[in-house]
C-alpha positions in Angstrom: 25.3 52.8 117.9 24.0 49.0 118.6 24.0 46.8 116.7 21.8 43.1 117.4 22.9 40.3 115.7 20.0 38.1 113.8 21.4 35.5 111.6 24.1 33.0 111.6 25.7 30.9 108.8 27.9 28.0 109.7 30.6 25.3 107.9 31.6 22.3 109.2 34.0 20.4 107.6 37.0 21.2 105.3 36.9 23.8 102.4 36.2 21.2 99.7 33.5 19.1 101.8 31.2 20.0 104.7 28.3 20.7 106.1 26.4 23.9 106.1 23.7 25.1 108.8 21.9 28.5 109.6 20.4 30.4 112.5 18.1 33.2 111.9 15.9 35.5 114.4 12.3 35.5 113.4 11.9 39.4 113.4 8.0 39.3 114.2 8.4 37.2 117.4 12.0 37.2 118.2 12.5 33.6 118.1 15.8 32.4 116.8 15.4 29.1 114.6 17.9 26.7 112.8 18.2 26.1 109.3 19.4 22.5 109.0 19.1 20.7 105.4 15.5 20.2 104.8 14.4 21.3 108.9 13.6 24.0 110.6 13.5 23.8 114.3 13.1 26.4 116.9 15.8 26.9 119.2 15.2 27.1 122.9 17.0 29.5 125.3 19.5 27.1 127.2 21.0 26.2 123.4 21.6 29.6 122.6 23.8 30.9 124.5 26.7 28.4 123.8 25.9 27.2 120.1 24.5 29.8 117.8 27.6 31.6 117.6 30.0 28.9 117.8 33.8 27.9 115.7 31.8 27.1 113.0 30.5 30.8 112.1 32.1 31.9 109.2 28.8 34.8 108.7 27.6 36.9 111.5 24.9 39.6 110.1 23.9 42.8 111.9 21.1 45.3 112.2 21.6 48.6 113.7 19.2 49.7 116.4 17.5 52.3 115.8 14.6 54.0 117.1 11.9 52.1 114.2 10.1 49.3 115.6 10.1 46.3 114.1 6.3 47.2 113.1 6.8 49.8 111.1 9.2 48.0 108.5 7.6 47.1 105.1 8.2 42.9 104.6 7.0 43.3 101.3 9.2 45.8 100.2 12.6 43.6 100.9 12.1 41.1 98.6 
């Protein structure tokens, strides 16, 4: 099995104080964004590689790959 990873939660800071910040992989167009306070910004490729999953990851989430296509799953029906 594969697995692709499309979201990451972060904490910076100690365990009673810090700073929380999120990356998540658009599944329609496969562009990874990050969640920061009140912004969203799109992430380009040369930040990826070394800062998406970095020390401060405390969350990585999965999806197995399978043989469904990423157009064949029901949005709606995740909510």
């Amino acid at each position: 099995m594969i697995y692709d990873c499309f979201a990451v939660s972060n904490h910076f800071g100690s365990v009673g104080f810090g700073h929380y910040t999120a990356y998540g992989k658009n599944p329609t167009d496969g562009v990874w964004y990050e969640f920061d306070d009140s912004s969203v910004t799109r992430v380009d490729k040369s930040y990826r590689r070394n800062n998406i999953v970095s020390s401060g990851a405390y969350n990585l989430f999965y999806r197995r790959r399978d043989n469904t296509s990423m157009e064949n799953i029901d949005f709606n029906a995740l909510k």
